[in-house]
C-alpha positions as CSV (number, residue, x, y, z in Angstrom):
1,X,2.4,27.3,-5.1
2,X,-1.3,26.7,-5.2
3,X,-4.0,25.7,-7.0
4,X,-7.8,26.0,-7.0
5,X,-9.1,22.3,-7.4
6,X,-12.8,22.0,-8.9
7,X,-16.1,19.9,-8.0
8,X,-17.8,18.1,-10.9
9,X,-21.2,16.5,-11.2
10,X,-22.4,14.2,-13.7
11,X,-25.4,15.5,-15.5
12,X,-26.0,12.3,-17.3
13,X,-24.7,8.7,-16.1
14,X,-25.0,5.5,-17.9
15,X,-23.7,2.4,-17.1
16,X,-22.9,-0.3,-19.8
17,X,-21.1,-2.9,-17.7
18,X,-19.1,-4.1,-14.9
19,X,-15.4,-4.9,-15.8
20,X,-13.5,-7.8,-14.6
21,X,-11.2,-5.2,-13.3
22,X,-14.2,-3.7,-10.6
23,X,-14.4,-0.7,-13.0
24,X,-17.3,0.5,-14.8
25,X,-17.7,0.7,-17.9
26,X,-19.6,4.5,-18.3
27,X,-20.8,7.0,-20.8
28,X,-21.4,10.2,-18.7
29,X,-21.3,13.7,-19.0
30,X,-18.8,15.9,-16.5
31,X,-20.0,19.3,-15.7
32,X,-17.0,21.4,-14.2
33,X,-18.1,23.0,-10.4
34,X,-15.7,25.9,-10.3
35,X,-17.5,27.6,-7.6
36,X,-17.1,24.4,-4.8
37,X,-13.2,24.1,-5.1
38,X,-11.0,22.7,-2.7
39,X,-7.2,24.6,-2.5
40,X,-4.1,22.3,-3.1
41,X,-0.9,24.2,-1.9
42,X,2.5,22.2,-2.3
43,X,5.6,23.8,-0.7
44,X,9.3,22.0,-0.3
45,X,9.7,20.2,2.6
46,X,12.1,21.3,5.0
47,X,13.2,17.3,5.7
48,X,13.2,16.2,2.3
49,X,10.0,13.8,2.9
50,X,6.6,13.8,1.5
51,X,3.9,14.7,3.5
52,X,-0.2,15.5,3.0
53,X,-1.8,17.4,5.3
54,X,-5.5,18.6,5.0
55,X,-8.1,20.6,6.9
56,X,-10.4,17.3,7.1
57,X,-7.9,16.1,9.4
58,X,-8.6,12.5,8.9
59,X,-8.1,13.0,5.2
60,X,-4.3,13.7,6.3
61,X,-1.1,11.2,5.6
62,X,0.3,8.7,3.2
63,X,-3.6,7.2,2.7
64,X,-4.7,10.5,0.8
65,X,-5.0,10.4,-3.4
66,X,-2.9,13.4,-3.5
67,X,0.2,11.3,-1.4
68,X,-0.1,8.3,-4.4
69,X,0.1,11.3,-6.9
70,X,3.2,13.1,-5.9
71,X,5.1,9.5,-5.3
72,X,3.7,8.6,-8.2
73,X,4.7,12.1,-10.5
74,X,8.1,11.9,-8.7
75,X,8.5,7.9,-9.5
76,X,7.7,8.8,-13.1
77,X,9.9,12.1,-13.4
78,X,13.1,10.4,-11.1
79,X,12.6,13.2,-8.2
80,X,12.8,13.0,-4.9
81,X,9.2,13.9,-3.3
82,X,10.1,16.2,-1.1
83,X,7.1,18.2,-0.6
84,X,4.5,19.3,1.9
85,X,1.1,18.9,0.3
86,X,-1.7,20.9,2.5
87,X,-5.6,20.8,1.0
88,X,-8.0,23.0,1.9
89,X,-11.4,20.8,2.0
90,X,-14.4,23.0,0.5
91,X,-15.9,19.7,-1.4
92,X,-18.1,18.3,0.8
93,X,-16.5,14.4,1.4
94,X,-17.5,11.5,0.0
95,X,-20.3,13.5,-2.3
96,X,-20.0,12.3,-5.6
97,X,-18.7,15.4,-6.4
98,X,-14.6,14.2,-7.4
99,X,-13.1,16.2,-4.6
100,X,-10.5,13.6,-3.9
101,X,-10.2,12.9,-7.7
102,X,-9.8,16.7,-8.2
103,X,-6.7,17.6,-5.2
104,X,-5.1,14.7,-6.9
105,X,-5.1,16.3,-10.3
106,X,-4.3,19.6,-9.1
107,X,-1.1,18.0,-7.4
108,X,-0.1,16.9,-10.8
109,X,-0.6,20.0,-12.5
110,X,1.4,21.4,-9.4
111,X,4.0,19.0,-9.8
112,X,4.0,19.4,-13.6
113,X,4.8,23.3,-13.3
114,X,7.7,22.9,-10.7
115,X,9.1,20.3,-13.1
116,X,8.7,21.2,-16.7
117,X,11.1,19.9,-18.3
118,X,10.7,16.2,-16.4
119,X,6.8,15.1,-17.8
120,X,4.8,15.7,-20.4
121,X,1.4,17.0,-20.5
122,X,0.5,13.1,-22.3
123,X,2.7,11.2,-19.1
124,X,0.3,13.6,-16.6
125,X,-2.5,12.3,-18.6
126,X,-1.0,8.4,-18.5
127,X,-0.2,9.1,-14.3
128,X,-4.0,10.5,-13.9
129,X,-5.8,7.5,-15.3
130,X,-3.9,5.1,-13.4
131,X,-4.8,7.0,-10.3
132,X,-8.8,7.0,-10.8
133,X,-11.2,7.1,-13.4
134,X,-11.9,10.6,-12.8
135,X,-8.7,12.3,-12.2
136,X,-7.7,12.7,-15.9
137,X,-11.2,15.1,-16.2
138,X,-9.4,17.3,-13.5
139,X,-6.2,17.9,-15.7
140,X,-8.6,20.3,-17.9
141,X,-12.2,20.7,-15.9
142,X,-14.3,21.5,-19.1
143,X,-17.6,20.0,-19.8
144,X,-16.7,16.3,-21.3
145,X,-18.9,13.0,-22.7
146,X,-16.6,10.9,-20.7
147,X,-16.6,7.2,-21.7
148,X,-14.5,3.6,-20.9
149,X,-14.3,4.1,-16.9
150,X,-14.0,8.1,-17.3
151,X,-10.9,8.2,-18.8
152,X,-11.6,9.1,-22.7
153,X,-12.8,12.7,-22.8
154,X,-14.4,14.2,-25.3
155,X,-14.9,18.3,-24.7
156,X,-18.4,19.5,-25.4
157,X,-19.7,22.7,-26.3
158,X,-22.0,24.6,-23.9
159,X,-24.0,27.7,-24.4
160,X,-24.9,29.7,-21.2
């Protein structure tokens, strides 16, 4: 299985405040990339274990966004995380652009369609925030007024 993971870019930004947590408090505006996309593929794993490999080679292992997501979605669902997790990097690194944030989502929507009967889509949602502020815009990449730390989405309408 495989999954096209999105850039985003924020065409407004506006910060309020710092938090006591580190976090930001942010009203901003996501606009969906769908041309830069990364490719999350998750396949079982022949030993059982969970393992993230990417084409960014030092993006590869247990440190990776997508790793915390599967243990996290199998954690939450009671499955073992037997996978292999590859990622195909398109998004350039450390850009602004969500890659990261994005391959995790798309890991949990991965996740979420080998398992259907184990999460629902409002426990992906609950998993994605506590992963990063800007995962939960990845579950549905549509232009959003995101506010709190990125979290609470609001769906705008946008004429080409």
């Amino acid at each position: 299985m495989k999954i096209n993971a999105p850039a985003k870019i924020n065409l407004h930004l506006r910060v309020i405040r710092r938090r006591a947590d580190g976090y930001h408090e942010i009203e901003t505006v996501f606009f969906p990339l769908k041309n830069i996309s990364d490719t999350v593929s998750l396949a079982d794993s022949k030993n059982g274990k969970l393992s993230v490999t990417c084409s960014v080679a030092s993006l590869s292992g247990s440190g990776n966004l997508c790793h915390k997501a599967a243990l996290a979605f199998a954690k939450f669902a009671e499955v073992r995380p037997g996978w292999n997790i590859h990622i195909t990097k398109r998004i350039p690194v450390a850009a602004g652009l969500g890659g990261g944030s994005s391959d995790a989502a798309a890991t949990l929507k991965l996740l979420l369609k080998k398992y259907p009967d184990k999460v629902s889509e409002t426990d992906i949602s609950c998993l994605a925030s506590r992963l990063g502020a800007d995962v939960p815009f990845f579950l549905n990449p549509v232009p959003s007024l995101a506010t709190g730390i990125g979290e609470k989405l609001k769906p705008l309408s946008v004429k080409h």
